[in-house]
C-alpha positions in Angstrom: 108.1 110.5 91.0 108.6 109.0 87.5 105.9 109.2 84.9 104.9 106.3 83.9 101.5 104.6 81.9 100.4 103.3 85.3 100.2 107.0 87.0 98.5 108.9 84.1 95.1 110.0 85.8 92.9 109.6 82.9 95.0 106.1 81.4 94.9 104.8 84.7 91.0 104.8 85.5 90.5 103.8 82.0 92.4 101.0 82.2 91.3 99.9 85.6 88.0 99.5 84.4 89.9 97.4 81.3 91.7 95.3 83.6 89.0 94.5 86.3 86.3 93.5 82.9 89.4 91.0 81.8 89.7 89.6 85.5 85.9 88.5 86.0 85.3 87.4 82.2 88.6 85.1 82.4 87.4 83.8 85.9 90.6 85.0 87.5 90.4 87.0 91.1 93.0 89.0 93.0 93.6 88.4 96.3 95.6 90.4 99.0 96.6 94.2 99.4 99.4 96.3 98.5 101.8 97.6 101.5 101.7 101.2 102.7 105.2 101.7 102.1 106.1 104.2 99.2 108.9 102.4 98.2 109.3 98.7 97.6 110.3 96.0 95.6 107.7 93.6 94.3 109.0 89.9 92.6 106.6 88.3 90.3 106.8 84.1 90.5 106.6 81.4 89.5 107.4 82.6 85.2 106.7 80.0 83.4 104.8 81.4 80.4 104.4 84.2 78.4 100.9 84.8 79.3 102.7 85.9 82.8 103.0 89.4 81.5 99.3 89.9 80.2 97.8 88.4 83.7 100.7 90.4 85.7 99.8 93.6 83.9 96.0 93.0 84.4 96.2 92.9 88.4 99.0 95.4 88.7 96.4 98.2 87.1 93.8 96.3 89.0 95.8 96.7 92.0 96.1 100.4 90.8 100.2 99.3 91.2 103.0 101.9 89.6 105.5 99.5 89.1 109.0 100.2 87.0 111.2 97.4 85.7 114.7 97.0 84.9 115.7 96.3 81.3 118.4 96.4 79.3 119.6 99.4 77.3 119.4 98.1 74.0 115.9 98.1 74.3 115.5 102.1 74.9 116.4 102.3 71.3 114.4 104.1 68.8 111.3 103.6 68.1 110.6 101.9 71.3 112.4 103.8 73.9 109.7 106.3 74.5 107.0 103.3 74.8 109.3 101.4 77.5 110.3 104.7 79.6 106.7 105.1 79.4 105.8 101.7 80.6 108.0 102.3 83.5 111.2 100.6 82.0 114.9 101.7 83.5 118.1 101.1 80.9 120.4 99.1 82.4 123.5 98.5 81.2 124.2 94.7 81.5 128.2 95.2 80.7 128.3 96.5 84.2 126.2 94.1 85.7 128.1 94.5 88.8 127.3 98.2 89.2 123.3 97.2 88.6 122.4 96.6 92.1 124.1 99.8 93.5 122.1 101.8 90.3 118.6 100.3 91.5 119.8 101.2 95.1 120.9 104.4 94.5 117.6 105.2 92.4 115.7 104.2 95.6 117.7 106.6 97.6 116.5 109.4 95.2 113.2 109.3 94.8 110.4 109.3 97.0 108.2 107.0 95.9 109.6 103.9 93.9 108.0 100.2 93.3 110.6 98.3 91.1 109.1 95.1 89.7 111.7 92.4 89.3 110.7 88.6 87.7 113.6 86.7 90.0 113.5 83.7 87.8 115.0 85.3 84.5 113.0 83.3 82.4 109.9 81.4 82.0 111.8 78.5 81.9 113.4 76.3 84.3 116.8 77.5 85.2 119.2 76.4 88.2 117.6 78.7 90.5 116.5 82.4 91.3 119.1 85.3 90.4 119.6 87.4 93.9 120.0 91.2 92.4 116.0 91.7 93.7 117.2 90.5 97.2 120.9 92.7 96.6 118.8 95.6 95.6 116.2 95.9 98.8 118.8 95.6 101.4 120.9 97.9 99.8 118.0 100.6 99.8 116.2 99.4 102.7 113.2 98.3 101.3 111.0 95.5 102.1 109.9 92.7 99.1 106.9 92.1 98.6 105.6 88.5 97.1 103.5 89.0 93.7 101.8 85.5 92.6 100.1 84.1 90.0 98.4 80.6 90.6 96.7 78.7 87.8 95.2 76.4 89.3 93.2 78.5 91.4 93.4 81.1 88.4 94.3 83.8 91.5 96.9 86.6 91.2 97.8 89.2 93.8 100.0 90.0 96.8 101.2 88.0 99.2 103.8 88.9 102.6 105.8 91.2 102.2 109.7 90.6 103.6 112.1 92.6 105.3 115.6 91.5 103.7 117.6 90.2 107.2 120.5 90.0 105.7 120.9 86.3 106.3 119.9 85.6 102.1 119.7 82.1 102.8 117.1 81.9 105.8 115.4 84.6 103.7 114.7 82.4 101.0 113.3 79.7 103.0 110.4 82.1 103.8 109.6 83.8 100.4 110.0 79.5 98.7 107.8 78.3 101.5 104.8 81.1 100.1 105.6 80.4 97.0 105.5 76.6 97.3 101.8 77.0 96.9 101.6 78.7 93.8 101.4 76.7 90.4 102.3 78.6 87.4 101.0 77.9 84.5 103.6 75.0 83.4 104.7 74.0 86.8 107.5 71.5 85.3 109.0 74.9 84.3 109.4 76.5 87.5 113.0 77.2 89.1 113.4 75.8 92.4 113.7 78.3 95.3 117.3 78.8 95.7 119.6 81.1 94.8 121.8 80.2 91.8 125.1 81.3 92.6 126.4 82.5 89.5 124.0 85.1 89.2 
């Protein structure tokens, strides 16, 4: 298992109790449950704001979630390597983008308990469509995805189905749009439409 922030005994409680205080004074509620599987990939939409990361890290300690995310290498640099290893961050080497998907596969493979948290989007702002390496990377390791949300406009954030990649991307993505067609970000104008944009 790797260490991480989210799984240090005394960190976590404390910041449970952190993150749940935030939740009820900013009127926001979580809704849903986490899957029993010990290994799965969980995509965070719509991004459309910064403030995505502070509400996303609230409910994920709320949810007592252990996520990791993928990141380039650059960024494990001193002095902030240790921080993002310790956040749950995995370099990447973006060069070999190619080789990314079997990297995040073959990590799966070799640990026994793995959630990799992946922002499908790219960006908080509008782009073409969603990049597919989150979809590449659970049917190359077998894993199901499960659907993170964050509505505004009911001020909600949680987890929604979770999906078993078929293989068929396309009929895929007609299920996890049609969940996510009834979630408003914070700047809805900004949100990606639910396809897959083929260059990534």
């Amino acid at each position: 298992m790797r260490h991480t922030v989210f799984n240090t005994p005394v960190v976590k409680y404390i910041m449970l109790g952190i993150s749940l205080f935030f939740i009820k004074i900013l009127g926001w509620k979580k809704a849903g449950r986490l899957p029993d599987e010990k290994k799965f990939v969980v995509i965070v939409a719509p991004h459309t704001s910064n403030w995505d990361v502070f509400y996303g890290a609230i409910l994920a300690f709320a949810f007592r979630l252990d996520p990791c995310f993928v990141a380039k290498k650059e960024l494990f640099r001193m002095p902030f390597g240790p921080l993002m290893k310790m956040l749950g961050g995995i370099p990447v080497d973006r060069d070999s983008k190619s080789h990314t998907v079997e990297q995040m596969a073959d990590l799966f493979h070799k640990n026994e308990k793995l959630i990799l948290g992946i922002a499908p989007e790219g960006t908080r702002h509008k782009a073409e469509g969603w990049k597919s390496g989150f979809y590449h990377i659970a049917a190359g390791a077998h894993v199901p995805v499960q659907l993170a949300f964050l509505d505004y406009s009911t001020k909600t954030g949680g987890a929604g189905p979770l999906i078993y990649p078929s293989g068929d991307l396309e009929r895929d993505m007609q299920k996890i749009g049609a969940f996510y067609n009834t979630v408003k970000g914070k700047y809805p104008d900004k949100a990606s439409p639910f396809v897959i944009h083929t260059k990534s």
